[in-house]
C-alpha positions as CSV (number, residue, x, y, z in Angstrom):
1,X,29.4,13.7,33.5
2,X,28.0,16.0,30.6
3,X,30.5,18.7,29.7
4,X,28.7,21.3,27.4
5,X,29.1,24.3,25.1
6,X,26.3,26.1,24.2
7,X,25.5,28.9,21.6
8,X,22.1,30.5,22.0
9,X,20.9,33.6,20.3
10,X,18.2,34.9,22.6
11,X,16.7,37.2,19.7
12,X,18.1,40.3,21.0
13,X,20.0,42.0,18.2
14,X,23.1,42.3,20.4
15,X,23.0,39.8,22.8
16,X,24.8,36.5,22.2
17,X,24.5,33.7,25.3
18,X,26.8,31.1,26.0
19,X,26.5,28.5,29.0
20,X,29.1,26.2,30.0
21,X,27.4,22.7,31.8
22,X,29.0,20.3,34.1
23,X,26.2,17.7,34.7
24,X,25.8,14.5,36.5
25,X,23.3,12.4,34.6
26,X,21.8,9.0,35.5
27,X,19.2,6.7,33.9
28,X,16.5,4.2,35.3
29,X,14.8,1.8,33.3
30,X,11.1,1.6,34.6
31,X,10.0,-0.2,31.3
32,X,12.1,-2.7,28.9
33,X,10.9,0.2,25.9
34,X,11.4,3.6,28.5
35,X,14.4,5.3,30.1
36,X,13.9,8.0,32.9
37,X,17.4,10.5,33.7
38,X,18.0,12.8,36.0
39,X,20.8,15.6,35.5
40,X,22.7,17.7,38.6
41,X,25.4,19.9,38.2
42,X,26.6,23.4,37.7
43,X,25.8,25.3,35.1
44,X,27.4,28.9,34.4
45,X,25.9,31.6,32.1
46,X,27.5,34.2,29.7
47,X,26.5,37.1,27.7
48,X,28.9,39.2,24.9
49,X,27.2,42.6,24.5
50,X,27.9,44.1,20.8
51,X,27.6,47.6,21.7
52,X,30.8,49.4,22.5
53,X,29.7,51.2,26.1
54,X,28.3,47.9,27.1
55,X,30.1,45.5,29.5
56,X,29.7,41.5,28.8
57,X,27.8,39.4,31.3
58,X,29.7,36.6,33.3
59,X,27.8,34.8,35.6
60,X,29.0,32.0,38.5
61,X,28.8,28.2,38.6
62,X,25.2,27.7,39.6
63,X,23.4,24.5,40.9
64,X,21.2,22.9,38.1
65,X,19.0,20.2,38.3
66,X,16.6,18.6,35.6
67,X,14.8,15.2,34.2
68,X,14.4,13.4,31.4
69,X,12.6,10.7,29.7
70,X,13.5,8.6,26.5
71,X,11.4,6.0,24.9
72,X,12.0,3.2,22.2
73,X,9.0,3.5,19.9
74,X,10.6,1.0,17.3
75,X,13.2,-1.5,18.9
76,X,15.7,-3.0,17.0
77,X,15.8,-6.8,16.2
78,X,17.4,-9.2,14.2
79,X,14.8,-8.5,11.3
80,X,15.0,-4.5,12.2
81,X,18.3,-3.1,12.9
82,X,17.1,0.6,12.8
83,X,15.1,1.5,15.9
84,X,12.9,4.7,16.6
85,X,13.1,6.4,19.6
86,X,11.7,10.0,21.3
87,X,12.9,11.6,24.1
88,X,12.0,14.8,26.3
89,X,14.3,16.8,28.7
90,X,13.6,19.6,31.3
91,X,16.2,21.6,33.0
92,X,16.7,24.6,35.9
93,X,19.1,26.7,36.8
94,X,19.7,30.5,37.8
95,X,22.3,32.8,37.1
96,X,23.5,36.2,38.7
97,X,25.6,39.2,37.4
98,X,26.0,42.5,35.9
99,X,26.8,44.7,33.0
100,X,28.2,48.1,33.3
101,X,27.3,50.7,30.6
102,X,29.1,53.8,30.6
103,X,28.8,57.3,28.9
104,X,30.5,60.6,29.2
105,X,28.3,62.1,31.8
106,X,27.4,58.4,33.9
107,X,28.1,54.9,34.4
108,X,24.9,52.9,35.0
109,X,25.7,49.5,36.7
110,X,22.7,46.6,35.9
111,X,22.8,43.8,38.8
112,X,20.7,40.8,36.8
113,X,19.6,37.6,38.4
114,X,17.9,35.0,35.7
115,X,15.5,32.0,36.4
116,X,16.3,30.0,33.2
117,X,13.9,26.9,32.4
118,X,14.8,24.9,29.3
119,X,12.5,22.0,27.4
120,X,13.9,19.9,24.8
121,X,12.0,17.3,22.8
122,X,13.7,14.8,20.0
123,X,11.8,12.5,17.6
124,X,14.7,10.1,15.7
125,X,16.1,6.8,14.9
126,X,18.9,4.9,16.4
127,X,21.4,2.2,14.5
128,X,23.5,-0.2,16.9
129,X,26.8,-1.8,15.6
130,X,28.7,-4.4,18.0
131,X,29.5,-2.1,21.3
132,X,28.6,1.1,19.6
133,X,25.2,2.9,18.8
134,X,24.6,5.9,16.6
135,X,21.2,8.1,16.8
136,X,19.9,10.5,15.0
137,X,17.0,13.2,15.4
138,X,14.8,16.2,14.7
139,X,14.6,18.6,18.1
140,X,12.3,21.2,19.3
141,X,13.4,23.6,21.9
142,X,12.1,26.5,24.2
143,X,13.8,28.9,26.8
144,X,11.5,30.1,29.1
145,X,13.6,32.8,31.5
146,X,12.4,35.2,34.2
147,X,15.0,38.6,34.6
148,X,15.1,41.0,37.1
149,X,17.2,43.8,37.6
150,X,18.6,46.4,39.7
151,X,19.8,49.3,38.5
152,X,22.9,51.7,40.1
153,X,23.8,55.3,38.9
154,X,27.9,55.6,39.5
155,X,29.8,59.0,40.2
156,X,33.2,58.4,41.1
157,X,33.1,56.3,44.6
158,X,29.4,56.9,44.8
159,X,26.7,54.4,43.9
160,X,23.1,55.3,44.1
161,X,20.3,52.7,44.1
162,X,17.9,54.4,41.0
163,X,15.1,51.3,40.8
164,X,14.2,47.6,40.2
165,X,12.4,46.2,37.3
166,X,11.0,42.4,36.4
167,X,10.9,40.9,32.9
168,X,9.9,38.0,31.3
169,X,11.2,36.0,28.2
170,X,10.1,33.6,25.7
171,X,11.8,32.2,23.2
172,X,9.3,30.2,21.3
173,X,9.6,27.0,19.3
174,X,13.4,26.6,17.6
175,X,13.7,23.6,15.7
176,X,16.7,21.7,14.3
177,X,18.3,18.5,14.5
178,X,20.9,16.2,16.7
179,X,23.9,13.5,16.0
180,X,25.4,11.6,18.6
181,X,27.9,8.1,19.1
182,X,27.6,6.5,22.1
183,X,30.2,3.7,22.9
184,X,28.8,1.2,25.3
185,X,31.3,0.1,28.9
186,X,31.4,-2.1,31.7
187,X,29.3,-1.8,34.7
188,X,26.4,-0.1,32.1
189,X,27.7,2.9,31.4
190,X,28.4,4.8,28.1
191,X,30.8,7.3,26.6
192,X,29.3,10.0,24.5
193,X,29.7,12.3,21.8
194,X,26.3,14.6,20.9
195,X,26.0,18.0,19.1
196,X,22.4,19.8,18.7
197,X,22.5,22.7,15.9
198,X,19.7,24.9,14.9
199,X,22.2,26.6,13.0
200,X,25.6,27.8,12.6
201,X,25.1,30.1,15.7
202,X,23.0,28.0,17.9
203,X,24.6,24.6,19.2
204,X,25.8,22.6,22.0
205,X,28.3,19.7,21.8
206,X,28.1,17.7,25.0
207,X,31.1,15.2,25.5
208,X,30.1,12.8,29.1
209,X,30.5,9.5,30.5
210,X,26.8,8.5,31.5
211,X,25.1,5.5,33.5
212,X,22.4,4.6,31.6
213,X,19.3,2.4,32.4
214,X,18.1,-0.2,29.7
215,X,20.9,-1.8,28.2
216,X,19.0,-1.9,24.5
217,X,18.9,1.9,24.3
């Protein structure tokens, strides 16, 4: 069980995004060098506005579903103690809300419901000691959303339907890097400790309990 924290500046000026992540995650080993995951969960979305007319975002739980892949390109051995691994991870989820803007003459009320697709990608090395194993990486991420929203004019108890419009975003390649313990437990499972930063105001710390699928990695 992943529980996340994550920053994301979506490249609008006054938009900052924050999703918190309760997910499931479970590995298979279909090769003694590759891992395949698969994440469920809830995931819930966030927006803080900087504009003072503006009303923040807060979205609901949400189901969210993804998969994943890591791969030992380098084991380690008795010669070798530092392995290289690589890993890719896909993941789904929508969100609903609104924001309210207000002026002196008219509230305007935004419903917004997101499609948000995420693709991470790591390239790193990994260094086991006794029961625990530290790794190390440089990541690549994208955001990949689709927006749509329905806008209400507000006077007083009356709330008039004024249109519908469809957007699309991309976020293009972010790049940064990832640290993460994981300390290994019966029945092949692992407790974790990870944090991804592309900068001071882009990160996620994920602390979880996982089931993993080859014991080396």
């Amino acid at each position: 069980m992943d529980h996340q924290r994550s920053y994301i500046n979506m490249g609008l000026s006054q938009e900052m995004v924050s999703s918190h992540r309760l997910l499931v995650k479970s590995s298979w080993g279909v090769a003694d060098w590759v891992d395949i995951y698969g994440l469920i969960g809830m995931v819930r979305l966030n927006m803080e506005i900087n504009r003072e007319n503006v009303s923040d975002y807060e979205g609901k739980y949400e189901f969210a579903y993804g998969l994943g892949l890591n791969a030992i390109l380098k084991p380690v051995t008795d010669m070798n103690r530092m392995g290289i691994w690589c890993g890719v991870q896909a993941l789904r989820f929508p969100s609903s809300g609104k924001f309210i803007e207000t002026s002196q003459l008219t509230t305007n009320e935004y419903e917004m419901n997101y499609d948000w697709k995420e693709l991470h990608a790591y390239l790193g090395v990994v260094y086991p000691y006794q029961q625990y194993r530290f790794y190390a990486a440089a990541a690549g991420y994208l955001v990949y959303r689709n927006d749509t929203k329905k806008e209400y004019l507000v006077y007083g108890d009356e709330r008039t339907y004024w249109g519908e419009a469809e957007d699309v975003y991309r976020s293009g390649l972010w790049t940064g890097g990832i640290l993460g313990i994981e300390i290994n437990l019966a029945n092949h499972c692992v407790f974790s400790i990870e944090g991804l930063f592309y900068n001071t105001q882009n990160y996620e710390i994920k602390v979880g309990i996982c089931q993993t699928g080859i014991e080396k990695w």
